[in-house]
N, C-alpha and C positions, 0 to 999 in steps of 0.2 A: 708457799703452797700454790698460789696462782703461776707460778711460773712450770713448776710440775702438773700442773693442770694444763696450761698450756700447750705443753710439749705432748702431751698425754693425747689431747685431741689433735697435734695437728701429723703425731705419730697414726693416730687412726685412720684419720684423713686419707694423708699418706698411703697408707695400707688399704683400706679401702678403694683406692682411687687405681691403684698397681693391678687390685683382685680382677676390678672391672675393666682393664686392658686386657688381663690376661685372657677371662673368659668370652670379649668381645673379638681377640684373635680365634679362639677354639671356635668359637659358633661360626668367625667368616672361614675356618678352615672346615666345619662340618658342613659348612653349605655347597662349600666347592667338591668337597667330594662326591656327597650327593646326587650333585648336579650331573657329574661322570653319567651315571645311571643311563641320564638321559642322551647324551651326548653317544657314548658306545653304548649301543644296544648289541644281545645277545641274537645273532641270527634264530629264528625260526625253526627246530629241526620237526617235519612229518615224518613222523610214523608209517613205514609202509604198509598200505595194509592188503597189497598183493604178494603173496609168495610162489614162487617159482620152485619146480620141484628140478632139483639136482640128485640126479644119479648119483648113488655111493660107489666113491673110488677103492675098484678091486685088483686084488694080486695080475688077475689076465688084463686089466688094461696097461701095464706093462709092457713097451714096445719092446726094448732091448736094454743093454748092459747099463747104458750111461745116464740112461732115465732111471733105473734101479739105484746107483751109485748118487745121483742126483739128490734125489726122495730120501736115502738115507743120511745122508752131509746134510741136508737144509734141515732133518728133521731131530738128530743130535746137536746141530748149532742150537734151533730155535729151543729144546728142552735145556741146554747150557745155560741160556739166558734166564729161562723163565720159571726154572726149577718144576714145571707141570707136566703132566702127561702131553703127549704129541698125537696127534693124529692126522694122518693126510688127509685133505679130502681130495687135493686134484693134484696132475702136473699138467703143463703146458711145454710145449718146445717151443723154443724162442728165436 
């Protein structure tokens, strides 16, 4: 009987003593992550709180063919992509 008592306690022991490595890795691995936090910080972003007013882009601003054919390519591609409605608001020649 003492000899299965034995084994009994030093099996807990044992067990015990595995538990408290385990959870002694997880706590230095939740402090390290943590830590990140502080290490990378999230940039800043303001809020503009000036808005500029932009002319709505019309059929006459339209110089010629290739700005037309332009406006329409870029604006099939981008609904390709994004499965949503298009709308131009500018072109630019480049």
């Amino acid at each position: 009987m003492s000899i299965l008592l034995n084994s009994l306690s030093e099996g807990l022991f044992i067990s015990f003593f595995s538990i408290m490595i385990v959870f002694s890795i997880l706590g230095v691995i939740a402090f390290i992550i943590n830590s990140f936090q502080y290490i990378y910080k999230k940039p800043i972003i303001v809020p503009e709180t000036k808005k500029t007013y932009v002319k709505p882009f019309e059929l006459s601003d339209i110089k010629d063919d290739n700005m037309l054919v332009a406006g329409l390519v870029a604006s099939i591609d981008y609904y390709e992509e994004t499965k949503e409605n298009v709308r131009i608001l500018s072109i630019k020649e480049i």
